[in-house]
Every structure is written in structure tokens, then in C-alpha cells.
C-alpha positions as CSV (number, residue, x, y, z in Angstrom):
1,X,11.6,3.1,-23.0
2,X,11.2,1.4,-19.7
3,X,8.8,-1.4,-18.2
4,X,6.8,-1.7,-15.1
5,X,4.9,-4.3,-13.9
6,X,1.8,-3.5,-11.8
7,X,-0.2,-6.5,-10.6
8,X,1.3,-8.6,-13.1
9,X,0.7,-6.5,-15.9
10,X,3.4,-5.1,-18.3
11,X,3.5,-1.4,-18.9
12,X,5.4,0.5,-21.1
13,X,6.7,4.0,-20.5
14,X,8.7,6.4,-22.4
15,X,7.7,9.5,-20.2
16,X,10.0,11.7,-17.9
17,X,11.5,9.2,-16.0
18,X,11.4,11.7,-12.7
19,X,7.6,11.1,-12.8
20,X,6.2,9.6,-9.6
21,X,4.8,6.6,-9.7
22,X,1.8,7.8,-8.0
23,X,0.8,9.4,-11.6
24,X,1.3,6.6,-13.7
25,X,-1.1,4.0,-11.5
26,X,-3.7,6.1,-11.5
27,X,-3.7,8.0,-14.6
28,X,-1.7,5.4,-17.3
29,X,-2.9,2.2,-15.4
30,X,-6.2,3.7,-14.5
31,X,-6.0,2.3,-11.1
32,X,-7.1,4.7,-8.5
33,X,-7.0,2.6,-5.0
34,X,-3.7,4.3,-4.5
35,X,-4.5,7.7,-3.2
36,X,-3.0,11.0,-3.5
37,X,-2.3,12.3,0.0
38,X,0.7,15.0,0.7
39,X,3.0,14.1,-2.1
40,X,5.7,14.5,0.0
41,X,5.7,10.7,1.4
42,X,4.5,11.9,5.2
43,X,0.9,10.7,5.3
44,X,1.0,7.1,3.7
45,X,-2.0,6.6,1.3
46,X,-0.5,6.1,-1.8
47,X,1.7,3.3,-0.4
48,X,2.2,0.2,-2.8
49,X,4.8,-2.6,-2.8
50,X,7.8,-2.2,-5.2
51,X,9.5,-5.6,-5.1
52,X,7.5,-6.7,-1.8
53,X,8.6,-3.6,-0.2
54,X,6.1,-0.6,0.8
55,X,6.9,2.4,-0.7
56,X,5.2,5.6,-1.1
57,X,4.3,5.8,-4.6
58,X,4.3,9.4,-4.7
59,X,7.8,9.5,-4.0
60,X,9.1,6.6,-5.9
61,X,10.0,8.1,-9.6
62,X,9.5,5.9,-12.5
63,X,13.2,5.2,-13.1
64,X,13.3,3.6,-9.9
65,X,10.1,1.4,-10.5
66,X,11.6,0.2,-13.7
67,X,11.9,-3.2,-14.3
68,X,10.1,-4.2,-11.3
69,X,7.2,-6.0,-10.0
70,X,4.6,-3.3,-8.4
71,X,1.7,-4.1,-6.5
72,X,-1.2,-1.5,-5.5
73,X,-4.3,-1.8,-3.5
74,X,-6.2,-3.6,-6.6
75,X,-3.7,-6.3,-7.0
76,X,-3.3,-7.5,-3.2
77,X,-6.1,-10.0,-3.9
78,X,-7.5,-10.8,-6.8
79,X,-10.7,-11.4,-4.9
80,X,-10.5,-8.7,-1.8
81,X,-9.9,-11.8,0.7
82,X,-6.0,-10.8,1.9
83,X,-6.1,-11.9,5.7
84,X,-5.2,-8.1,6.0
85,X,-8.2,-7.0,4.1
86,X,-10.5,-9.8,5.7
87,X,-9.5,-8.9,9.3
88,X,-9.9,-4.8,8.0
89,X,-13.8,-5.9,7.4
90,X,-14.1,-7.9,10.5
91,X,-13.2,-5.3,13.1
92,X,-15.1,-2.7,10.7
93,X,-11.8,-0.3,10.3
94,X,-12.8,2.3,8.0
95,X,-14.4,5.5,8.8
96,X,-13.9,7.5,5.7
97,X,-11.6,5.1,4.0
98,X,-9.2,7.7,2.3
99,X,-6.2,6.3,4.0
100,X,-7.2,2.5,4.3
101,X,-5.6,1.0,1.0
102,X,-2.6,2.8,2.1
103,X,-2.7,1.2,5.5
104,X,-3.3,-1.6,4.4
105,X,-0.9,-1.7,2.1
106,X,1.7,-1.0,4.7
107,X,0.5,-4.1,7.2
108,X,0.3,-6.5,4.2
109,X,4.2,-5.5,4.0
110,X,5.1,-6.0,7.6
111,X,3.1,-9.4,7.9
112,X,5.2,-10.5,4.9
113,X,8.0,-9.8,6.7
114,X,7.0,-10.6,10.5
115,X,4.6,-13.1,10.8
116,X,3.8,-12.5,14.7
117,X,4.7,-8.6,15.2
118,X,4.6,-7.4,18.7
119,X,2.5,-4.8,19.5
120,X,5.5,-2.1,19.7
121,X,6.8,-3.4,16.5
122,X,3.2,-2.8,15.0
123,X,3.0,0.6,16.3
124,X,6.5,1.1,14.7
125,X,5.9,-0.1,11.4
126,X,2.4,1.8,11.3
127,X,3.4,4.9,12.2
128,X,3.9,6.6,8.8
129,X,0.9,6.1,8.0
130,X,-1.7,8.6,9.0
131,X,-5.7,8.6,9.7
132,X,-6.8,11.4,9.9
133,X,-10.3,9.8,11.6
134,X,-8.1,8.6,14.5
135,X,-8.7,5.0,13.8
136,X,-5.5,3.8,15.0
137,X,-7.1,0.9,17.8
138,X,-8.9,-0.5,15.1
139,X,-6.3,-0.9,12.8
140,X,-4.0,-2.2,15.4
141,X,-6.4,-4.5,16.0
142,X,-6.9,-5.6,12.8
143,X,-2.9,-6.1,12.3
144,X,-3.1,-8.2,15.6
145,X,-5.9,-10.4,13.7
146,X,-4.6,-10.8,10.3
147,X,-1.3,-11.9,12.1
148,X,-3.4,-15.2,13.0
149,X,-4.3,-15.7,9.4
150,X,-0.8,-14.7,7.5
């Protein structure tokens, strides 16, 4: 039997341990911010952090989330007040929303990691992430605001 932790919560899981982690959030852990996109890792909504680290959960198997700390969409903030998820409500990102957790998700992990990004290196970090609403200035922009409050 192994253990995950999602937002500092204990599971327990004695499934197939080639099951993507995708499945358990939402279906075991009932948490359903992380979306299911391509399944094949390309388009970026189901990103989470394992370990601080985005990953796509939908490639990430529970053997390899074993033991560690995981963090979805739910568990950024307790209170929805990230700098990234403040500065996603200021500049008014959204359009449908489908792929903003994951985005999210993905600049939270780069701002933990570069506090002042250039532009290029947001671009670069960004990239595997897809909208398919085209709302790529906005979230750019957003990056570039939430790297003034990170």
C-alpha cells in the first residue's frame, strides 16, 4: 500500500500503481480543479506540483507520486489569494477557464523558482501549456504581475 499527500492530506492507495495521478485527485480525492485535457501531457491542464515541481498529473503514475507531497489547484491557497491567482483576477485572464488551474499551476511553479522571470523565460516556461481561447497576453501579463507580489 502506498501514501500520497495532496494538499496536506494523507491518502492511502493500494490500486495499480501505473494509475495516473490525474484519476486519483479527482475521483479518490474528489478534487476536480485539475482537469483532464489530452492525457498525453501536451496541453497542460491537469498540471499539479509533486514535490514543488509542475508536473502533468495525467502522466505522473501513482508509484511515482508515492510518498510525496502533491499540491493541486485547491490547495495553492487555502483562501484563493496566491499572488498568481490574485494577479489572474486583476487582469481578468479567463475566458472559458478550462485551462486556467493548469496555468496557473505552472506560473505558481516558475515564480517559486524565479522570482523576476524575464519575459523570454516566461514565454519558455509557459509554453506547454495551452489555451485554446488564445489568452496568452493576458496571462503573460499576469505572470509579469504576480512577479511583483511573489
Amino acid at each position: 500500500m502506498a501514501t500520497v499527500t495532496i494538499n496536506g492530506k494523507e491518502h492511502s492507495f493500494d490500486g495499480d500503481p501505473n494509475m495516473p495521478l490525474m484519476w486519483f485527485i479527482r475521483d479518490v480525492a474528489g478534487l476536480t480543479g485539475t482537469k483532464y485535457g489530452c492525457g498525453t501531457g501536451l496541453c497542460g491542464s491537469c498540471t499539479i506540483h509533486v514535490d514543488g515541481v509542475a508536473l502533468r498529473s495525467c502522466q505522473t503514475t501513482m508509484s511515482e507520486a508515492a510518498g510525496k507531497a502533491v499540491t493541486t489547484i485547491e490547495g495553492l491557497s487555502a483562501d484563493g489569494n496566491h499572488p498568481v491567482q490574485k494577479a489572474w483576477r486583476e487582469v481578468n485572464v479567463p475566458q472559458c477557464g478550462f485551462c486556467q488551474a493548469g496555468q496557473i499551476m505552472q506560473a505558481a511553479a516558475l515564480l517559486s523558482k524565479n522570482k523576476a522571470p524575464s519575459d523570454a523565460e516566461i514565454v519558455s516556461e509557459m509554453a506547454g501549456n495551452i489555451c485554446r481561447c488564445g489568452c496568452y497576453q493576458r496571462i503573460h501579463d499576469a505572470v509579469r504581475l504576480a512577479a511583483g507580489g511573489v
